[in-house]
N, C-alpha and C positions, 0 to 999 in steps of 0.2 A: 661914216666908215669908208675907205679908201680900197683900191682893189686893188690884188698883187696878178702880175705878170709871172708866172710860175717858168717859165720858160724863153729866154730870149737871147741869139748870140751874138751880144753886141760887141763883142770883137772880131766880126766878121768885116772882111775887109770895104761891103757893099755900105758899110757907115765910116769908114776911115775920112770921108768930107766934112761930113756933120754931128759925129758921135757925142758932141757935149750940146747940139741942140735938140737931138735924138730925147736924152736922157732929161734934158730940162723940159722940154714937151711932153714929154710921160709924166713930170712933177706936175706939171697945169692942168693938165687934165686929169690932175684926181689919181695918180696911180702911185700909190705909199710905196711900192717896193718892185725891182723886177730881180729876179734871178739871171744872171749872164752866163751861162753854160759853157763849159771848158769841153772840149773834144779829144785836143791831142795835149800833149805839155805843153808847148808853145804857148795856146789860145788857154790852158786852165792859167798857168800863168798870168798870163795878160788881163784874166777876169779878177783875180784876186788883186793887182793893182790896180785894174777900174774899181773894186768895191773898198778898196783903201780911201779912195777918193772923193766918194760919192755917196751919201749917207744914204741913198734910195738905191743902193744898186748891191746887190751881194753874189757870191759865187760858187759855181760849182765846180771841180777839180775830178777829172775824168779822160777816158779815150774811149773815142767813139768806135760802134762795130766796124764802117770804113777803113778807122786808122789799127785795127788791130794789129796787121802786121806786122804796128812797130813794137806791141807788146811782147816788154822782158823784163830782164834784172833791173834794167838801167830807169825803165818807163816806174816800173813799180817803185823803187827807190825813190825819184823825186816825187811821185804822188805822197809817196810816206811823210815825205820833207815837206810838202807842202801842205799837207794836214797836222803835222806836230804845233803849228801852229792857228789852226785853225776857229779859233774861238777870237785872235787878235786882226784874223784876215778877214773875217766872215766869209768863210766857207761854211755852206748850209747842205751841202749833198755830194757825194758822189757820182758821178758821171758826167758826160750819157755816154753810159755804155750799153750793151743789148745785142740782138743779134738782129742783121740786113739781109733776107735772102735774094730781094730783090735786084740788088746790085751784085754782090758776092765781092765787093774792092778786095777785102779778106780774105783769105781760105774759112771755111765755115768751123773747124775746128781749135783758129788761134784765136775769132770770135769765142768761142767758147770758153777756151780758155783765160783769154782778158773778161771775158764776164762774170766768170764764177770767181777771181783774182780779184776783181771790183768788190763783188755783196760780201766778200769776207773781209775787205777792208772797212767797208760799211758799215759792217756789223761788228769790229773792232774798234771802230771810233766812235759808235753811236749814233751815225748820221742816216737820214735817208738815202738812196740810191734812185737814179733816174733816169731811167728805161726805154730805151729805141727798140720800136719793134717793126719789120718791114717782112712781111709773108714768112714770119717765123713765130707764129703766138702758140702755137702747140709746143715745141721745141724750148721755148722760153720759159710758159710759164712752169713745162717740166721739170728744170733747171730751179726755180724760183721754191715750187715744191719740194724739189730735194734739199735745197740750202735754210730754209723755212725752219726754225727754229726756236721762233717766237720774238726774234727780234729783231728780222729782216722786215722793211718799211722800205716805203718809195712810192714810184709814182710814173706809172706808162703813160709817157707824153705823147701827144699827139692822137690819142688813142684813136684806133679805126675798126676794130674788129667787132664779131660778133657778140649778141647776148650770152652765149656759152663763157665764149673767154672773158666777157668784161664779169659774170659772175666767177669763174675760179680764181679771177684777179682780184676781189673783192673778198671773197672766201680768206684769200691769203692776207689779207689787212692793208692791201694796197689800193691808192687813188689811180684814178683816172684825170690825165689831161683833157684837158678838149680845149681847143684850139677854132683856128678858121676855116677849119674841114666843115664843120658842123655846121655852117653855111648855105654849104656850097649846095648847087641842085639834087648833084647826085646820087647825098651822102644822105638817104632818106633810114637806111639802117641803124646808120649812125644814130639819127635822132632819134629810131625804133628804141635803140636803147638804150639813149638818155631818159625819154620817158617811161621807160621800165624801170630803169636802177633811181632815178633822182638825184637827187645833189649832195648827198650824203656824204659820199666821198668822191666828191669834183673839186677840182680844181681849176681854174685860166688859164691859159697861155696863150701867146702870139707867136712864138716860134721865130720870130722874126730875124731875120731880113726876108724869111719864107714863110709860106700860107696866107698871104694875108685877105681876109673875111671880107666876104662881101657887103659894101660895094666898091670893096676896094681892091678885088679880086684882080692876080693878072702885076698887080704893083707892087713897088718895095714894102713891107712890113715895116710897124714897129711899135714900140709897147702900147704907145698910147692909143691903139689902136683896139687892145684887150678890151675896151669899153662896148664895143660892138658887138662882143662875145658874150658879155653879161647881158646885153639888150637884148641878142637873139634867145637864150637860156630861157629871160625870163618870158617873152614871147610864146618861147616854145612847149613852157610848163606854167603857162597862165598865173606868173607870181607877181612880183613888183621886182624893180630892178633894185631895189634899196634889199629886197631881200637875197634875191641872188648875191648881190654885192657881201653883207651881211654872212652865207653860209659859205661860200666859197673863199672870202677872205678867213674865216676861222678856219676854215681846213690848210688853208695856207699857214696861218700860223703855227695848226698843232704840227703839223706834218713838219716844216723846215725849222722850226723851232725859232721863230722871224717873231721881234721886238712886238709886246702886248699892246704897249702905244701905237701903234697903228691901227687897232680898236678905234680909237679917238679921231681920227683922219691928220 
């Protein structure tokens, strides 16, 4: 079994050198599928023509908390346009969208408002939704609460918060990324509650061209690098890496709705 990249934006300009050796280097090393994350139109764009192209690569169509600003008529429109079609593009999610307080690029209310625009497009088209969260997990998963329906699904990438939040995140039937934070020294909470919650509903990511895991910390990301994340996992919850590999790819699959053949590597 092969393991999916749940997260990576490879039309980030830091691969514009090497992006087809990017992607064929995640193919060697074992990784059946990466998700390439759209942010604003432009970059969702750009991922739906990278996953037109590349049988390992699919996309997700979104604008990030950052780019809220530019959310309106005009933003919502083409997401519409570009999910009318989205079973021939492979588009597998909506976003990332979420809310940033960290930075505030945004005003914190037209964040909101592109977020709560997002989960009901979401949950109109049937897709997951795929969640940035930066010193606003109370705030979010309130939001997630209220629009919570029974058919709202997704997946807080990057996750970094506490036991509390990753359990109301959980409660609401959403995954947990985890990425190359959970690495890193400092991030000892982090693993606090990975070994609480387990892998039930985890998923990989690289985040990539950012995070990337040590001991590669400090340098460019990229997918094939998710491999590291499954070795620390299993490290960290005394399993086998064939099994991490194994549970994490089936949540990939159920969750993004990503070809059963890949079961088979």
């Amino acid at each position: 079994m092969v393991l999916v990249d749940t997260h990576a934006h490879l039309t980030d300009a830091k691969f514009d050198g090497d992006r087809e050796a990017i992607i064929d280097r995640s193919v060697g090393a074992g990784i059946g599928a990466v998700i390439s994350i759209g942010e604003d139109i432009a970059s969702s764009q750009r991922a739906v023509e990278l996953a037109s192209s590349h049988p390992s690569v699919f996309a997700t169509v979104g604008v990030h908390p950052h780019n809220a600003s530019q959310w309106g008529v005009e933003a919502e429109a083409s997401l519409r346009e570009l999910l009318s079609a989205r079973r021939d593009a492979r588009i597998v999610a909506v976003g990332e969208t979420g809310l940033d307080y960290h930075y505030d690029f945004s005003p914190r209310e037209q964040q909101a408002e592109a977020l709560r625009a997002q989960l009901r497009l979401a949950k109109e088209h049937g897709l997951p939704v795929v969640l940035h969260c930066r010193e606003a997990a109370d705030d979010l998963l309130s939001v997630l609460e209220q629009e919570q329906d029974s058919s709202l699904r997704g997946v807080l990438h990057c996750f970094a918060e506490d036991l509390p939040a990753a359990e109301r995140a959980l409660a609401l039937g959403f995954h947990l990324g985890i990425g190359g934070l959970v690495t890193f020294k400092n991030a000892e909470g982090l693993r606090d509650v990975i070994r609480a919650v387990g892998l039930e509903r985890v998923v990989v990511e690289t985040d990539a061209p950012h995070m990337a895991p040590v001991p590669h910390r400090g340098k460019r990301n990229e997918p094939a690098l998710v491999a590291h994340i499954a070795h620390f996992l299993a490290e960290l919850l005394s399993l086998s890496e064939a099994e991490v590999t194994e549970i994490t790819t089936r949540n990939a699959l159920s969750l993004f709705g990503l070809p059963p053949t890949l079961l088979n590597g």
